[in-house]
C-alpha positions as CSV (number, residue, x, y, z in Angstrom):
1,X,22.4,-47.3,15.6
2,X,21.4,-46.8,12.1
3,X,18.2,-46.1,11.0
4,X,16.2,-47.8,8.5
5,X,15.1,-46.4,5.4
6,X,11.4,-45.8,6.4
7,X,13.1,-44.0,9.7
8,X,15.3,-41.8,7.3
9,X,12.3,-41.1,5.3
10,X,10.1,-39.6,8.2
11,X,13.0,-37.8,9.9
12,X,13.6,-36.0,6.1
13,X,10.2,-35.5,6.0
14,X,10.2,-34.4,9.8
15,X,12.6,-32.0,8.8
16,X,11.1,-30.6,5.8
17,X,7.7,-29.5,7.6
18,X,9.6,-28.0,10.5
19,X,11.7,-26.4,7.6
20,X,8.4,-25.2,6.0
21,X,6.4,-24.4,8.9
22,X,9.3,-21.9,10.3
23,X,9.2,-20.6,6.8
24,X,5.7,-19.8,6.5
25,X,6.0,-18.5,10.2
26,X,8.6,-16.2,9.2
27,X,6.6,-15.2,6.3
28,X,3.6,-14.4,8.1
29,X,5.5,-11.9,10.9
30,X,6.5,-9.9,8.0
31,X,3.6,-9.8,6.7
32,X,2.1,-9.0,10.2
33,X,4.9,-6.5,10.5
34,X,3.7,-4.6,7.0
35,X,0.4,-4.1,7.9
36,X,0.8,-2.5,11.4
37,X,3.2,-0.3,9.6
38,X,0.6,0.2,6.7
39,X,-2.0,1.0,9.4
40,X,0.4,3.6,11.3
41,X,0.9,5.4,7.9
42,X,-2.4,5.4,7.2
43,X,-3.4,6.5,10.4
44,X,-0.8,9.6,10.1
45,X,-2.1,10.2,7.0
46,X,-5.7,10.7,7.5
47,X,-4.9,13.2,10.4
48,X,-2.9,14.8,8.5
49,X,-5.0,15.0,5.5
50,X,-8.3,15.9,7.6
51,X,-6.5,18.8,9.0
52,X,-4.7,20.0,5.7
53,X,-8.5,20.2,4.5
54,X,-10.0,21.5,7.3
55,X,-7.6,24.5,7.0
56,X,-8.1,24.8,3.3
57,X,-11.8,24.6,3.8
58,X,-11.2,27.9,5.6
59,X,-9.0,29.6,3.8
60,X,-10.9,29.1,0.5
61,X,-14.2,30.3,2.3
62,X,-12.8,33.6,3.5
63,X,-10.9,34.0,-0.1
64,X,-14.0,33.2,-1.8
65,X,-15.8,35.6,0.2
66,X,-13.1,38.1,-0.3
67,X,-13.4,38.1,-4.6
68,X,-16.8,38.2,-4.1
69,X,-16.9,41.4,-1.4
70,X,-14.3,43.5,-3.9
71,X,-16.3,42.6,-6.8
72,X,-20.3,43.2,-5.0
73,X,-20.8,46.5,-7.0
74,X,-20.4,45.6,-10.6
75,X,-19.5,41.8,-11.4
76,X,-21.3,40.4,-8.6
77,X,-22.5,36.9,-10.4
78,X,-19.4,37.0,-12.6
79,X,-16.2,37.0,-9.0
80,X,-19.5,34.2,-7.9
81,X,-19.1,31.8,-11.0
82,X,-15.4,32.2,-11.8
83,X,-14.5,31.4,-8.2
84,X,-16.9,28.3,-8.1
85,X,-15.2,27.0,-11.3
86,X,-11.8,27.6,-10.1
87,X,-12.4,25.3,-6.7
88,X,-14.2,22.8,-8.8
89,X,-11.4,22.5,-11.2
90,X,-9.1,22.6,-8.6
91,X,-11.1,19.5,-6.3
92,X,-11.0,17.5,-9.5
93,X,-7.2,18.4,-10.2
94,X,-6.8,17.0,-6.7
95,X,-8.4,13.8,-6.8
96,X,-6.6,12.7,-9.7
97,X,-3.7,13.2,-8.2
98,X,-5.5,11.4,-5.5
99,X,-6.1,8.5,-7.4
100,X,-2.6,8.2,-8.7
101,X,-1.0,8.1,-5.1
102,X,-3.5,5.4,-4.1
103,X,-2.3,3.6,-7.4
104,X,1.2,3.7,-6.7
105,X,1.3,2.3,-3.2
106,X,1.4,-1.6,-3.0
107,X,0.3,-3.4,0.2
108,X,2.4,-6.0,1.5
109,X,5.7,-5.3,-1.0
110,X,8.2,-7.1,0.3
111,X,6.0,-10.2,2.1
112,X,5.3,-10.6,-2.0
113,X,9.2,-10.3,-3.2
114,X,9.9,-12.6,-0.2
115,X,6.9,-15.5,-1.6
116,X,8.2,-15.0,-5.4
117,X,11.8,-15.2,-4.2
118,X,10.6,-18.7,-2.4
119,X,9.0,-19.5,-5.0
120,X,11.8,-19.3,-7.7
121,X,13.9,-20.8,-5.1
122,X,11.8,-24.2,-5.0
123,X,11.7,-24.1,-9.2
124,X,15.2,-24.2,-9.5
125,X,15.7,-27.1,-6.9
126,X,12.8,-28.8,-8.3
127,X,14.7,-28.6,-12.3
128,X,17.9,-29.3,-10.4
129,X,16.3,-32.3,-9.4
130,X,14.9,-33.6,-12.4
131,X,18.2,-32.6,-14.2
132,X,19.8,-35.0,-11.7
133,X,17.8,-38.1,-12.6
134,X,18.4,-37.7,-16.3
């Protein structure tokens, strides 16, 4: 039986939002999928970080109190200033570098090639179209 051109219409368009919605579904897992990764990493990396620092924390201290032991007798004030400007420079040195790793890592990467991929896809359809009706 064939169907009438109304019928054809809805079943195309029937097709098109199934088409669309398993699309988006699609779309949405990954992006689902990136952030529990993006949490696990993150995760990992605040244990790892917290420890790191804990154990630098330590082993600044007890060199800090070190310089400042060997030097007690004559440059007291002096090992006591030149070892506080060394970790300041040093924590600022760090959280630039910091910064810049924060920078660099972009959430959701490939969920956004995968949308501008899509996206390009539908513009060149959509100009193939129009070139066919000219």
């Amino acid at each position: 039986m064939a169907l009438g051109p109304t019928q054809r219409v809805f079943s195309a368009a029937k097709r098109l939002l199934r088409s669309l919605l398993a699309n988006g579904e699609t779309r949405l897992r990954l992006a689902v999928l990136e952030l529990e990764e993006e949490r696990a990493r993150l995760l990992v990396l605040l244990l790892l970080a917290g420890a790191s620092l804990l154990l630098l924390l330590l082993g600044v201290a007890t060199l800090t109190a070190l310089v400042v032991v060997l030097f007690w007798d004559t440059y007291r004030l002096t090992a006591i200033g030149v070892s506080a400007g060394v970790l300041m420079a040093l924590s600022l040195l760090l959280a630039v570098i910091a910064i810049r790793q924060v920078k660099r890592h972009s959430l959701l990467k490939e969920t956004l090639k995968q949308l501008a991929a899509d996206r390009a896809l539908l513009e060149a359809n959509d100009e193939e179209l129009t070139d066919r009706r000219r």
